[in-house]
MMTF fields as JSON, N, C-alpha, C and O atoms, coordinates in Angstrom:
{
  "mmtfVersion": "1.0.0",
  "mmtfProducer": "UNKNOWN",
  "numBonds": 291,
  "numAtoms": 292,
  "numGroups": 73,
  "numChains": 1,
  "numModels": 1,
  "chainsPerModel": [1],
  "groupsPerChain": [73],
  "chainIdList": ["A"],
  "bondAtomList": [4, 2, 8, 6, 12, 10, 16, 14, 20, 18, 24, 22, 28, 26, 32, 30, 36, 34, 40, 38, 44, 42, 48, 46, 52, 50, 56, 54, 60, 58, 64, 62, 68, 66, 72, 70, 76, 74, 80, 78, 84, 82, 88, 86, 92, 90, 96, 94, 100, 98, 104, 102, 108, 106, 112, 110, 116, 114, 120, 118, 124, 122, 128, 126, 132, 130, 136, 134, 140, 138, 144, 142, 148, 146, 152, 150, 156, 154, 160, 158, 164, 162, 168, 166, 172, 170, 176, 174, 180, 178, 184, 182, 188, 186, 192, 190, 196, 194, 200, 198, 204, 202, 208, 206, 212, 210, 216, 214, 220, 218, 224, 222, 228, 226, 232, 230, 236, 234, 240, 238, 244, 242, 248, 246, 252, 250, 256, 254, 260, 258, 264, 262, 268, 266, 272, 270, 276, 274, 280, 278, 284, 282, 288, 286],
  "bondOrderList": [1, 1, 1, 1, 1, 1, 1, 1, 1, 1, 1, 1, 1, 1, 1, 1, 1, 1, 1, 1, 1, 1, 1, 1, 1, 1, 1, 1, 1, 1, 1, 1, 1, 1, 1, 1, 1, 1, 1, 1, 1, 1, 1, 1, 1, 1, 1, 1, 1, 1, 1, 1, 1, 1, 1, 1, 1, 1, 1, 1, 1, 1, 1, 1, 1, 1, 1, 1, 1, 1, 1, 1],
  "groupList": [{"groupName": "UNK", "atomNameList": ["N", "CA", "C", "O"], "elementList": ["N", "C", "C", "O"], "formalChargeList": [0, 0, 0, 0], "bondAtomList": [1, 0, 2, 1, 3, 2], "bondOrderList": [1, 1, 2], "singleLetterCode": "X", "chemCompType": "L-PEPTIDE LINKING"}],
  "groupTypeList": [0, 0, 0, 0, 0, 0, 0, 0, 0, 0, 0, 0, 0, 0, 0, 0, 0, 0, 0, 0, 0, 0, 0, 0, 0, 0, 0, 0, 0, 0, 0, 0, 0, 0, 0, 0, 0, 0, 0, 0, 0, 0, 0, 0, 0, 0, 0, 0, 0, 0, 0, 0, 0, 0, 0, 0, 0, 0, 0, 0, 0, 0, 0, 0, 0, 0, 0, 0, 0, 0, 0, 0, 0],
  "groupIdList": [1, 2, 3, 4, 5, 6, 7, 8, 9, 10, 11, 12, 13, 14, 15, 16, 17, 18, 19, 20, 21, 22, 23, 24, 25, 26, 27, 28, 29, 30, 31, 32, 33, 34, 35, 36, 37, 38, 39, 40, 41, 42, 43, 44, 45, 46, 47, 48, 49, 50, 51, 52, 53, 54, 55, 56, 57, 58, 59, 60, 61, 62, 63, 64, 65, 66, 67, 68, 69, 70, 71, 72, 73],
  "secStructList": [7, 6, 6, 6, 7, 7, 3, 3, 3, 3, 3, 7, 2, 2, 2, 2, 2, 2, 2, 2, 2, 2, 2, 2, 2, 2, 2, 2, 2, 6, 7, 7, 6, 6, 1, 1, 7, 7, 7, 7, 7, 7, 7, 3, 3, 3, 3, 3, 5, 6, 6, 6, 4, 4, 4, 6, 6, 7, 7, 7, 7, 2, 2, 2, 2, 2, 1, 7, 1, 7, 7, 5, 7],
  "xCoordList": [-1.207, -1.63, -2.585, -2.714, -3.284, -4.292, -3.502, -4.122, -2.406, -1.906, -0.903, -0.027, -0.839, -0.937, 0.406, 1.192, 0.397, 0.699, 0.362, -0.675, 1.05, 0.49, 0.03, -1.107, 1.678, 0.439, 1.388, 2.546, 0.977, 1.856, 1.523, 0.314, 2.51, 2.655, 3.587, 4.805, 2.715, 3.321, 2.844, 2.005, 2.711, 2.606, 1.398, 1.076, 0.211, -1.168, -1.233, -0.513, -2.305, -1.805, -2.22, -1.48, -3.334, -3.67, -3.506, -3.821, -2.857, -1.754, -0.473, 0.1, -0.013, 1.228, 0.454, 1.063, -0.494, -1.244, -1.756, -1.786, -2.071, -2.514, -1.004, -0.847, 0.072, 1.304, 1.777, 2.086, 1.986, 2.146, 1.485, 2.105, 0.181, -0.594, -0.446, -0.355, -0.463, 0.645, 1.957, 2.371, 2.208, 4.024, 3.838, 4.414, 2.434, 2.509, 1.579, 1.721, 0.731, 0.203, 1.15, 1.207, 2.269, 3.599, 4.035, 3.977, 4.507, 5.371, 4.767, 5.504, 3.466, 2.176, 2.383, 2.714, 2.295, 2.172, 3.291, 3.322, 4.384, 5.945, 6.968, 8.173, 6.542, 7.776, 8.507, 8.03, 9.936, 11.032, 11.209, 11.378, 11.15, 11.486, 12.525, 12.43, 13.532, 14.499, 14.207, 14.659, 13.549, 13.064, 12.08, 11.423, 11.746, 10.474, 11.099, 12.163, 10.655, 10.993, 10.856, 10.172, 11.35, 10.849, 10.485, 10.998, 9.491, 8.485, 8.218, 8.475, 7.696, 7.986, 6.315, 5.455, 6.228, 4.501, 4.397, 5.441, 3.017, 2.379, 1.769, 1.87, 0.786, 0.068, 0.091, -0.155, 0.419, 0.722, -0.772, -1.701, -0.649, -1.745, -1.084, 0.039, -1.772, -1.548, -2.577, -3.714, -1.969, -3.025, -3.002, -2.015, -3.633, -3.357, -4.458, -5.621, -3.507, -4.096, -4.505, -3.658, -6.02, -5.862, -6.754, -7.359, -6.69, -6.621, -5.367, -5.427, -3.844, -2.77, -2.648, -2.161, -3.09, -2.643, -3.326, -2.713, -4.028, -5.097, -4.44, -4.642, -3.555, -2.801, -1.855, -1.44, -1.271, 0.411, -0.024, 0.535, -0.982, -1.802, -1.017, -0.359, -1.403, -1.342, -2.338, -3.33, -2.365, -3.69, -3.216, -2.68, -3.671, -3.319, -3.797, -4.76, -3.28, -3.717, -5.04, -4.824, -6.147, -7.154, -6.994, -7.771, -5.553, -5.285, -4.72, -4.941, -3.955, -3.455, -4.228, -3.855, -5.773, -6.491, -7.484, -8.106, -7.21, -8.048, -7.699, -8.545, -6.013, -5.027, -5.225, -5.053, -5.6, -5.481, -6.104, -6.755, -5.912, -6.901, -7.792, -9.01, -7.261, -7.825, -7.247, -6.085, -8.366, -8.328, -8.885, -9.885, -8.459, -8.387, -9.011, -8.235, -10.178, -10.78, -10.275, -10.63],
  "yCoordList": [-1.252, -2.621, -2.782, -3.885, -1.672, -1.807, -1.89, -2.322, -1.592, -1.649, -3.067, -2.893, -4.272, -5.08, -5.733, -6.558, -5.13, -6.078, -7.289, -7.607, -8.434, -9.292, -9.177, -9.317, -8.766, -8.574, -7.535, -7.481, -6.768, -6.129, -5.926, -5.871, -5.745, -5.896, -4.536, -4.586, -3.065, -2.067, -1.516, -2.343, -0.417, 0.711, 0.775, 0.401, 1.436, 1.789, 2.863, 3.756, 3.161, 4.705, 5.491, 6.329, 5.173, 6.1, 6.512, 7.592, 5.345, 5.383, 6.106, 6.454, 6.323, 7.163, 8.637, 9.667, 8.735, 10.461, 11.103, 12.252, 10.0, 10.606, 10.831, 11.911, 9.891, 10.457, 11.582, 12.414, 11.992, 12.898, 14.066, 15.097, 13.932, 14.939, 15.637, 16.833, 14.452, 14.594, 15.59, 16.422, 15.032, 16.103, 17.363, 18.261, 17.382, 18.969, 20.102, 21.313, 19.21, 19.698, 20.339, 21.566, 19.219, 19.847, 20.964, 22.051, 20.851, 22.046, 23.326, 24.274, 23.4, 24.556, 25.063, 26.248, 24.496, 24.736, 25.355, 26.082, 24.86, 25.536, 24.425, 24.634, 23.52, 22.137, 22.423, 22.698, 22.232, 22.585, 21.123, 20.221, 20.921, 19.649, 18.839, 17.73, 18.945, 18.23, 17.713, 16.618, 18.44, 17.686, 16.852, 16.493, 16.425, 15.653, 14.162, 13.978, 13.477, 12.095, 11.352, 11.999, 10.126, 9.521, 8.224, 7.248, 8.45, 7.074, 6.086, 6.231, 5.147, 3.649, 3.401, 3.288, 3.374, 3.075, 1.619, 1.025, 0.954, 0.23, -0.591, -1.818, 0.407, -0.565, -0.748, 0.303, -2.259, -2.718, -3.155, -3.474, -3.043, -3.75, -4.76, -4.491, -6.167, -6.774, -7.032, -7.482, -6.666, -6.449, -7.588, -8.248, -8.11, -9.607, -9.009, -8.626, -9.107, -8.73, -10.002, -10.502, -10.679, -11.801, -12.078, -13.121, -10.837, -11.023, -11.492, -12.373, -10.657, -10.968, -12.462, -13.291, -12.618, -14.292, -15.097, -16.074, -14.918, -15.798, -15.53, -16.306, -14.354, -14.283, -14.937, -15.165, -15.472, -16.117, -17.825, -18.761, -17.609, -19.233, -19.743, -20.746, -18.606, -19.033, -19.255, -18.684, -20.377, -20.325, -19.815, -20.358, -18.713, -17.969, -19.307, -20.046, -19.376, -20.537, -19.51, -18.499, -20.304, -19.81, -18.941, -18.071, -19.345, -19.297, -17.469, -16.5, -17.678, -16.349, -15.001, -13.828, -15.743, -14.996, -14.188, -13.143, -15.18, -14.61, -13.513, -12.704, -13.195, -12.699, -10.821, -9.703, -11.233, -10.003, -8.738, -8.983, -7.181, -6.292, -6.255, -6.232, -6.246, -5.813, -6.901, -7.275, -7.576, -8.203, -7.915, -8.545, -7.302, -6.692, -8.216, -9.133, -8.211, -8.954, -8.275, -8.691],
  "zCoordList": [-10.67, -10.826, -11.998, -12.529, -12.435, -13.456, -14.751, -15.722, -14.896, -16.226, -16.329, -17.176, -15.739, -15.529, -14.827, -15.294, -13.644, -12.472, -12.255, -12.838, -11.372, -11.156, -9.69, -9.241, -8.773, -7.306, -6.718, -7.132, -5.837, -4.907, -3.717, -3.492, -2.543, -1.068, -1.019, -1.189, -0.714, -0.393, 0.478, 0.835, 1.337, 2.139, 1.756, 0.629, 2.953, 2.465, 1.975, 2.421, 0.677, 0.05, 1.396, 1.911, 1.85, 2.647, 3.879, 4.38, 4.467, 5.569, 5.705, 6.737, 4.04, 4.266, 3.777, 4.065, 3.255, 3.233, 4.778, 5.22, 5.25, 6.944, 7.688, 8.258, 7.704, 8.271, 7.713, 8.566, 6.376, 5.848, 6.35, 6.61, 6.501, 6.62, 8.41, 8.688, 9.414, 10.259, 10.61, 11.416, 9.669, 9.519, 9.519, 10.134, 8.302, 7.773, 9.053, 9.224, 9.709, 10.814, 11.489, 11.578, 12.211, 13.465, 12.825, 13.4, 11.606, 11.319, 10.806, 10.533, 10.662, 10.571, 11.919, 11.87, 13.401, 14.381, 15.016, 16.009, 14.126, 14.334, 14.449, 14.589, 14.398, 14.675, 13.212, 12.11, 13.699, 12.792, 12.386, 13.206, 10.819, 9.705, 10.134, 9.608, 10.917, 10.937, 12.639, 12.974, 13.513, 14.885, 14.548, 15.525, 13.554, 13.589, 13.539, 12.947, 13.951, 14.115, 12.723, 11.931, 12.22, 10.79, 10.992, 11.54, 10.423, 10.69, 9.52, 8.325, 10.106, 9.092, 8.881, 9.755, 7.993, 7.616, 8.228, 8.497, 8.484, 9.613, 8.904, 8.912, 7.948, 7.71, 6.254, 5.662, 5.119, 4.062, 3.737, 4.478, 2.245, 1.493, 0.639, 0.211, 0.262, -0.9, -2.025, -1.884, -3.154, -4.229, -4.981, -4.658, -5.827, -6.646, -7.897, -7.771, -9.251, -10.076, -10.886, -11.626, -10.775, -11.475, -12.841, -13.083, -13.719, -14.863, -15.622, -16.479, -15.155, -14.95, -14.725, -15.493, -13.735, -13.456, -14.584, -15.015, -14.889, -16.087, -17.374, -18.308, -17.54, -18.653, -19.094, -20.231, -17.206, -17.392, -16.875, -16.303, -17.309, -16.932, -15.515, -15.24, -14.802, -12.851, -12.528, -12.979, -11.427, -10.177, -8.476, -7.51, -8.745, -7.425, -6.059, -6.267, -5.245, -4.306, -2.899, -2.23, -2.983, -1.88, -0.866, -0.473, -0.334, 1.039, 0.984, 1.711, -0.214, -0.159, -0.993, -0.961, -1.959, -1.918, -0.634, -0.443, -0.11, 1.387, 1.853, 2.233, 1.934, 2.481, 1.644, 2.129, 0.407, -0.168, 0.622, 1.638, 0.142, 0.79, -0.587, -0.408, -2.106, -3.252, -3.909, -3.749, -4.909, -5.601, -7.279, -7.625, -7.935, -9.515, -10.611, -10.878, -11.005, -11.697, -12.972, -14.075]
}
């Protein structure tokens, strides 16, 4: 987003490093890679880059600044 995005709505970084980290636990312990179940990340962030927006002469609306987790000045 720093190299100039305008907004994004993806996966939390750090939500999919703790499932990950998860995985690698079971199969340390002996759980075999292919019994492991596959999971859908939970929790999303939305980012709004609004230097970006000030570039493309947008006004992001209040409601959905609220909404953001990170907002990029």
């Amino acid at each position: 987003m720093d190299a100039g995005g305008l907004l994004a709505y993806a996966p939390s970084q750090s939500e999919l490093a703790r499932q990950a980290a998860g995985y690698v636990d079971r199969i340390l312990k002996g759980a075999k890679p292919a019994d492991l179940p596959v999971e859908q990340p939970n929790t999303f962030e939305l980012v709004i880059n609004m230097k970006t927006a000030k570039a493309l002469g947008l006004t992001i609306p209040p409601s959905v600044l609220l909404r953001a987790d990170q907002i990029i000045e």
